[in-house]
VMD Tcl script that builds the backbone (N, CA, C; Angstrom):
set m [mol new atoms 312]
animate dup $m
set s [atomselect $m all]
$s set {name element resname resid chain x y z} {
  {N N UNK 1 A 3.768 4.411 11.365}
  {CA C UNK 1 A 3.085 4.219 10.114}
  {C C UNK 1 A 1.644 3.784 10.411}
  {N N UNK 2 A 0.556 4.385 9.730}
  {CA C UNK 2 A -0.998 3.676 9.644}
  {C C UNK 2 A -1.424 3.348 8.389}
  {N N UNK 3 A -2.378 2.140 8.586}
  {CA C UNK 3 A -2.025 0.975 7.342}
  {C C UNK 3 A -3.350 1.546 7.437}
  {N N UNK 4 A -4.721 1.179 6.358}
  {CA C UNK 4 A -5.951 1.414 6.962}
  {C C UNK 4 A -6.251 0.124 5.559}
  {N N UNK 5 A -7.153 -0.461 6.251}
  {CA C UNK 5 A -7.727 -1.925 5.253}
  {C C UNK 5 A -9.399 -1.097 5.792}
  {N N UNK 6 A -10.271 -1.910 4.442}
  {CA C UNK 6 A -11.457 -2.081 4.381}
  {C C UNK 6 A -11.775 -3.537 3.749}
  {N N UNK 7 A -12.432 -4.193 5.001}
  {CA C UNK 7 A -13.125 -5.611 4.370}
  {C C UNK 7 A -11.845 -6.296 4.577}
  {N N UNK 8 A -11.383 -6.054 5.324}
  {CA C UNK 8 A -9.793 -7.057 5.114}
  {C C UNK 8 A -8.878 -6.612 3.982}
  {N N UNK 9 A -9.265 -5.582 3.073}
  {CA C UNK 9 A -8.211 -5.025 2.011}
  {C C UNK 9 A -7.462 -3.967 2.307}
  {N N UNK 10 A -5.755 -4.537 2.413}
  {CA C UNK 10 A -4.975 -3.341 2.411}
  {C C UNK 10 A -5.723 -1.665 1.360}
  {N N UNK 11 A -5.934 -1.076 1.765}
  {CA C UNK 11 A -5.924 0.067 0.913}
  {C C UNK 11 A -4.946 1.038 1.183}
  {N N UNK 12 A -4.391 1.787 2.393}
  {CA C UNK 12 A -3.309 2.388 1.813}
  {C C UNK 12 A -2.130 2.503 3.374}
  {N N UNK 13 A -1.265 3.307 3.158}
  {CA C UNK 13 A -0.380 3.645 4.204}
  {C C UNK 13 A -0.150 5.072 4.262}
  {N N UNK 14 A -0.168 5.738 5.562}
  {CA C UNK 14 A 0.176 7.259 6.246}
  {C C UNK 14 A 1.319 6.911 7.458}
  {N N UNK 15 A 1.895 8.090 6.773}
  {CA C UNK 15 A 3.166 8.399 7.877}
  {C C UNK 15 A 2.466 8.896 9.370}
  {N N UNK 16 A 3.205 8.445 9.824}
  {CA C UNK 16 A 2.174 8.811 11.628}
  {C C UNK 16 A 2.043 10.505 11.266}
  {N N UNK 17 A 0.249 10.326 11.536}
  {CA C UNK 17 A -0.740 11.714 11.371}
  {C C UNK 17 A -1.003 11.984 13.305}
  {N N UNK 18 A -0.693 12.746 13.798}
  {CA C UNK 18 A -1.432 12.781 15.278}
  {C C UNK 18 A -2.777 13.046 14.885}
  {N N UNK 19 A -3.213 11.858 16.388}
  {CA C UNK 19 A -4.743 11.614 16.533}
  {C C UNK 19 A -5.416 12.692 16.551}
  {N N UNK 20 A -4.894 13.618 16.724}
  {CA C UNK 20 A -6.258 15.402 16.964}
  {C C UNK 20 A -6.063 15.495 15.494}
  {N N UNK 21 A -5.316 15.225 14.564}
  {CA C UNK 21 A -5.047 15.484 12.991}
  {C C UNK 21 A -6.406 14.439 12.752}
  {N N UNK 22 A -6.161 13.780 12.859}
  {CA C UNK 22 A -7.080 12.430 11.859}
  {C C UNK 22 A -9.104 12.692 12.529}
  {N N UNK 23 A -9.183 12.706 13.862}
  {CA C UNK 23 A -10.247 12.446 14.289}
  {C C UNK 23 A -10.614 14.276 13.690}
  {N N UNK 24 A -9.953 15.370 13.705}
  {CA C UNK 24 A -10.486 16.587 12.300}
  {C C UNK 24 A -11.018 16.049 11.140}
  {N N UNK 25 A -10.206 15.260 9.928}
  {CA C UNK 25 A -10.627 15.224 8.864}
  {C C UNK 25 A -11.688 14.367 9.594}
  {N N UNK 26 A -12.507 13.336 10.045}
  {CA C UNK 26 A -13.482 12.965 10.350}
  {C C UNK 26 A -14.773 13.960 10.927}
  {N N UNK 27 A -14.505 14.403 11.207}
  {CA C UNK 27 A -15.444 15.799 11.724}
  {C C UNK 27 A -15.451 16.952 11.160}
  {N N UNK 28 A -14.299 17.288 10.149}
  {CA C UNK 28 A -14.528 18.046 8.928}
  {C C UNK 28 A -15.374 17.974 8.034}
  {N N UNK 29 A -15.245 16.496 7.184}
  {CA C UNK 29 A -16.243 16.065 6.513}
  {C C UNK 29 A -17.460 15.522 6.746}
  {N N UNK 30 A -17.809 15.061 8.362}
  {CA C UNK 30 A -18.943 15.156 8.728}
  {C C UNK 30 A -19.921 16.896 8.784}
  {N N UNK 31 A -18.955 17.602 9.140}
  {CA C UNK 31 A -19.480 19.182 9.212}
  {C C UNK 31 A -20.137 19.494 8.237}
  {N N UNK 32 A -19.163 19.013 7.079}
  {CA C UNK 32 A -19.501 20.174 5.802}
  {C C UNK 32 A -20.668 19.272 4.545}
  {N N UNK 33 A -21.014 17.975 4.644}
  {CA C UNK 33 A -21.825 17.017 4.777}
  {C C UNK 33 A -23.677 17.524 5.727}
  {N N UNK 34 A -23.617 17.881 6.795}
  {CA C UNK 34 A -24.558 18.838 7.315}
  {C C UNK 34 A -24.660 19.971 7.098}
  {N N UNK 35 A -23.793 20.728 6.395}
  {CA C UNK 35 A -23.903 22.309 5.881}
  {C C UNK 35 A -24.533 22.074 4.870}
  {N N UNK 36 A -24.609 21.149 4.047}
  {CA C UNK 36 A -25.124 21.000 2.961}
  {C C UNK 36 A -26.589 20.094 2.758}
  {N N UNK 37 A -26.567 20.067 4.315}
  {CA C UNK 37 A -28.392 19.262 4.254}
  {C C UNK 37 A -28.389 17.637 4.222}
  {N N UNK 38 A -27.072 17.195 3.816}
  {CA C UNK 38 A -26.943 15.755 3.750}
  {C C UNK 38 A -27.209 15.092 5.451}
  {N N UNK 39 A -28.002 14.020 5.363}
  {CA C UNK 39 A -28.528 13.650 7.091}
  {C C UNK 39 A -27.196 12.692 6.911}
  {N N UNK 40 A -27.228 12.295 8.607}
  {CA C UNK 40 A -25.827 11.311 8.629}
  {C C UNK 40 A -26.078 9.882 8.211}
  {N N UNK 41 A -27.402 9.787 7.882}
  {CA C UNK 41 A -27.461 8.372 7.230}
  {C C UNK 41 A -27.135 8.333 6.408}
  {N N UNK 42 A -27.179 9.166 5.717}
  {CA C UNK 42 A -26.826 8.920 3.890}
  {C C UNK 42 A -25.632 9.341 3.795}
  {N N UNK 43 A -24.753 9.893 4.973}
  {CA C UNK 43 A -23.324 10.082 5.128}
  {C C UNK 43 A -22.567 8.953 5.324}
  {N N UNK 44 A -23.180 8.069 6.016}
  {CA C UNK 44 A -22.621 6.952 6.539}
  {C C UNK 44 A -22.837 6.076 4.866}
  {N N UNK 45 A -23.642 5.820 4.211}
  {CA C UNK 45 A -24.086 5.169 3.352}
  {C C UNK 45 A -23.304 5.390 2.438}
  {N N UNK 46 A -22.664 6.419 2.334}
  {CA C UNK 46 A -22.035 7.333 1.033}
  {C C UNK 46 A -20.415 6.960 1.489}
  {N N UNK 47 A -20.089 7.279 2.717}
  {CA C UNK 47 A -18.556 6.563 3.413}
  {C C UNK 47 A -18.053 5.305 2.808}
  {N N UNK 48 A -19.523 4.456 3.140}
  {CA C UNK 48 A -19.075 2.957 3.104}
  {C C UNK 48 A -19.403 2.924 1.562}
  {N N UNK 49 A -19.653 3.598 0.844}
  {CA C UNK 49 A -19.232 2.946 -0.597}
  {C C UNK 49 A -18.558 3.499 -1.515}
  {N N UNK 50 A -18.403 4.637 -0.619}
  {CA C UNK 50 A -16.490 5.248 -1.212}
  {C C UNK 50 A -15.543 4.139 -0.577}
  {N N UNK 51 A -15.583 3.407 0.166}
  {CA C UNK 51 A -14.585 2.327 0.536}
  {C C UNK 51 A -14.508 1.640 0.184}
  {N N UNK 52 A -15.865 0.687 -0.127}
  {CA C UNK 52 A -16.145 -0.366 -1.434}
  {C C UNK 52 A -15.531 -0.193 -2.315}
  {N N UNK 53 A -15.570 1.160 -3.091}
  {CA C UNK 53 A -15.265 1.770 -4.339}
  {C C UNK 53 A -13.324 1.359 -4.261}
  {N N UNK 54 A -13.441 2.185 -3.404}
  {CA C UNK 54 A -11.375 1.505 -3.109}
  {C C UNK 54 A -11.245 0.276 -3.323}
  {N N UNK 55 A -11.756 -0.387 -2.397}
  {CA C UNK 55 A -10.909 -1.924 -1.986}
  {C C UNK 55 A -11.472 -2.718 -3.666}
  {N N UNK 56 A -12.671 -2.342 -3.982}
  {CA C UNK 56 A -12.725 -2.913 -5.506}
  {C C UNK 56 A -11.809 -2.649 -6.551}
  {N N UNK 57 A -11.299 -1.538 -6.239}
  {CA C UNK 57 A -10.080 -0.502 -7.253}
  {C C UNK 57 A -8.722 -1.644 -6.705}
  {N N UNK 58 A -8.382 -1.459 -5.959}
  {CA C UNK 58 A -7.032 -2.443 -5.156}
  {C C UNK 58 A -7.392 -3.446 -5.327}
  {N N UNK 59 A -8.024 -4.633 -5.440}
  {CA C UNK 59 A -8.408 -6.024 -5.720}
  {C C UNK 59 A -8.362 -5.831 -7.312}
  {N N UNK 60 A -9.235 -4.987 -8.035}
  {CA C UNK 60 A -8.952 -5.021 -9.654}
  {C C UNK 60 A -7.475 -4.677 -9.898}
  {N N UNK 61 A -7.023 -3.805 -9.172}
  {CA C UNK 61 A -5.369 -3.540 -9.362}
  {C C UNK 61 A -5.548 -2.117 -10.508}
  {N N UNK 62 A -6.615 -1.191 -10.185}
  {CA C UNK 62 A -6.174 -0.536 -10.998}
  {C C UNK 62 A -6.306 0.968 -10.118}
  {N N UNK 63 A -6.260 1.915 -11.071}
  {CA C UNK 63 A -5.670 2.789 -10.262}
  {C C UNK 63 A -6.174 3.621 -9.341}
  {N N UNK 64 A -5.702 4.226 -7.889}
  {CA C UNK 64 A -5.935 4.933 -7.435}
  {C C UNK 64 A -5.464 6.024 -6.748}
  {N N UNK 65 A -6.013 7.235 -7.294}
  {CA C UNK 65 A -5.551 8.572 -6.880}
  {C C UNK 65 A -5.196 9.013 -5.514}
  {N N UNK 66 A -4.021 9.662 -5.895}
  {CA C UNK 66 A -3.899 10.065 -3.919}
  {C C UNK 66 A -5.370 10.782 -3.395}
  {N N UNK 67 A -5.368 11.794 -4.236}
  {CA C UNK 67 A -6.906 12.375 -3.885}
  {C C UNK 67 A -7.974 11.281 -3.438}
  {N N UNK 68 A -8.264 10.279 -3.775}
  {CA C UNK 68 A -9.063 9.580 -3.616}
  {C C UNK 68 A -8.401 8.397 -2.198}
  {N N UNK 69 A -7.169 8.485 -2.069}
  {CA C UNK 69 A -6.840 7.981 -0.704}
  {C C UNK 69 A -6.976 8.846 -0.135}
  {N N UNK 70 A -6.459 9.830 0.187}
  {CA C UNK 70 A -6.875 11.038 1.136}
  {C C UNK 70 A -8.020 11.410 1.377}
  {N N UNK 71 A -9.557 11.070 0.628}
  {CA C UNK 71 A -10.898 11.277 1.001}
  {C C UNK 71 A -11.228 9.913 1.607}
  {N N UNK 72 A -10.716 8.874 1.150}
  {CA C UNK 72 A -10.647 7.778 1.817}
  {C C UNK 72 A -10.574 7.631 3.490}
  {N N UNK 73 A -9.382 8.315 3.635}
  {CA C UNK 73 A -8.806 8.555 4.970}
  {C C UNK 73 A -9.867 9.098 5.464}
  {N N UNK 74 A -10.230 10.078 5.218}
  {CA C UNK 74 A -11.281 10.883 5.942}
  {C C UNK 74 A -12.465 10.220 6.174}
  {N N UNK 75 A -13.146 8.962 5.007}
  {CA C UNK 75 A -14.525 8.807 4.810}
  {C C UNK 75 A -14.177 7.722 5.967}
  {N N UNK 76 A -13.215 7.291 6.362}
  {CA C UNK 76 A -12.625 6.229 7.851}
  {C C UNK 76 A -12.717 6.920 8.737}
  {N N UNK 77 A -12.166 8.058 9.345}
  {CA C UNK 77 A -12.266 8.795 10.307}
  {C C UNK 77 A -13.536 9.224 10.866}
  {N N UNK 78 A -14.394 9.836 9.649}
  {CA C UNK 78 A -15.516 10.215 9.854}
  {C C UNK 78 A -16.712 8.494 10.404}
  {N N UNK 79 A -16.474 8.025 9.856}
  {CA C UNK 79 A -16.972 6.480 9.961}
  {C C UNK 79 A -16.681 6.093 11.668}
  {N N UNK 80 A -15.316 6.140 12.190}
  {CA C UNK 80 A -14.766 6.803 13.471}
  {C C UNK 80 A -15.605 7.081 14.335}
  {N N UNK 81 A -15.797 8.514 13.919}
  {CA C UNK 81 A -16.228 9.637 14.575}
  {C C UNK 81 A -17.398 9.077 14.758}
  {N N UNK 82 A -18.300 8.545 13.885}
  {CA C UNK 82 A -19.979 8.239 13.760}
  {C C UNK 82 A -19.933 7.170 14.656}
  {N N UNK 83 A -19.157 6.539 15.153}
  {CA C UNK 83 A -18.808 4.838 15.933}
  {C C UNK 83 A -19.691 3.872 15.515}
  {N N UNK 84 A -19.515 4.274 13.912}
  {CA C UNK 84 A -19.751 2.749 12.676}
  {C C UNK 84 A -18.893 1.762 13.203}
  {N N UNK 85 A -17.575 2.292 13.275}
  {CA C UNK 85 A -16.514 1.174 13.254}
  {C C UNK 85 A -15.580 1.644 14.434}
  {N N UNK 86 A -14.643 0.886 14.748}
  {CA C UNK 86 A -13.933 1.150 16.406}
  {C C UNK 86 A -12.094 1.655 15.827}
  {N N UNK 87 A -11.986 2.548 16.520}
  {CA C UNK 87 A -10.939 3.277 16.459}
  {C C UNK 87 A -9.913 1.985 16.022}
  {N N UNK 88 A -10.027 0.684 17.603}
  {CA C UNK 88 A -8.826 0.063 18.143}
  {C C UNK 88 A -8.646 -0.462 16.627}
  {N N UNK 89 A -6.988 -1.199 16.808}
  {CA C UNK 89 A -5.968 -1.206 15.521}
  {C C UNK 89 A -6.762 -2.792 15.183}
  {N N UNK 90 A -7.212 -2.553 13.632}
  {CA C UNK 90 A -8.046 -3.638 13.731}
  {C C UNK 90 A -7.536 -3.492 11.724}
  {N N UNK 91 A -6.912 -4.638 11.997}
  {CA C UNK 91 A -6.360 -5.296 10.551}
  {C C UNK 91 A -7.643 -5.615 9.083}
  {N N UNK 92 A -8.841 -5.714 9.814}
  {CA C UNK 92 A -9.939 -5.865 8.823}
  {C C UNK 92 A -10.547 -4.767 8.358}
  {N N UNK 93 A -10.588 -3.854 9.500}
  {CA C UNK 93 A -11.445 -2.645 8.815}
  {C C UNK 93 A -10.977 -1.639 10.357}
  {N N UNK 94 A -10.940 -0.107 9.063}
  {CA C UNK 94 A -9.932 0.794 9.757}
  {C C UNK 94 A -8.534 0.907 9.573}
  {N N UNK 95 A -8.142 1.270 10.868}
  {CA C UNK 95 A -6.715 1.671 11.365}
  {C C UNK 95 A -5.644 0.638 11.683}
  {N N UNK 96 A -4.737 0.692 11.403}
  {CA C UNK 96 A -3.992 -0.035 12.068}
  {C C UNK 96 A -2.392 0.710 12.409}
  {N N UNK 97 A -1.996 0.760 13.163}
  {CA C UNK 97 A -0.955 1.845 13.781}
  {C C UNK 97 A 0.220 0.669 14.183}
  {N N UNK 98 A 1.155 0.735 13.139}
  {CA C UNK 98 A 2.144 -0.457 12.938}
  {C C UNK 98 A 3.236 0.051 13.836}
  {N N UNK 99 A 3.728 -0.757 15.081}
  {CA C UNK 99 A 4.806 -0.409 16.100}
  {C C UNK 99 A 6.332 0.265 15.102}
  {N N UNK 100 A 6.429 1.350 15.686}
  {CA C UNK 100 A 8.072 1.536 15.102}
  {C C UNK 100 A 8.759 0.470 14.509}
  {N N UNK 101 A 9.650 0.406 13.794}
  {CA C UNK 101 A 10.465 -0.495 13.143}
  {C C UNK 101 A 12.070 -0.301 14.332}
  {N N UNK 102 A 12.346 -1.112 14.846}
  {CA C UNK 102 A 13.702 -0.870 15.809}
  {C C UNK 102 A 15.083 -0.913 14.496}
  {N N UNK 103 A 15.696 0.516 14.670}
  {CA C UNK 103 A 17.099 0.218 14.306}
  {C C UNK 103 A 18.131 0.085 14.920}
  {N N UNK 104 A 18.825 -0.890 14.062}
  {CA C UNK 104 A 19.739 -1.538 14.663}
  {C C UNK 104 A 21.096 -0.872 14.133}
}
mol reanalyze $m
mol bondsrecalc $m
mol representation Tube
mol addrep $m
């Protein structure tokens, strides 16, 4: 399972995605972001307040669209990819890749 918090806010959970899956949508939406003339500053600028935008949505408690977790996911990856922020499993901001659950 991957948990992904921004600012220390849970925002959502993914069923284990393999890493060549996830570090794509990060370089997808960085791609198509430069096809369109957008520089990576204002990519990066635009990431981090689609995340804001979440963790304010989850702290107000109101609603949010899978669509809008799933660009989420990406606007992290891509954030990733840019090495804004560090892959490793980091409970405040990013990823966090929760050990198997052992059954018993």
């Amino acid at each position: 399972m991957i948990l992904t918090f921004w600012d220390g806010v849970y925002i959502s959970k993914w069923r284990r995605i393999p890493r060549r899956e996830l570090i794509e949508l990060g370089g997808n939406l960085i791609l198509t972001g430069l096809k369109e003339g957008v520089s990576l500053d204002k990519q990066i600028v635009f990431y981090k307040y689609f995340l804001d935008t979440l963790k304010d949505r989850k702290i107000k408690k109101k609603r949010i669209y899978r669509s809008d977790h799933q660009y989420g996911l990406s606007c992290m990856m891509a954030l990733i990819k840019l090495k804004v922020i560090e892959e490793e499993d980091d409970p405040n901001n990013g990823l966090y890749r929760h050990p198997k659950q052992i059954r018993t």
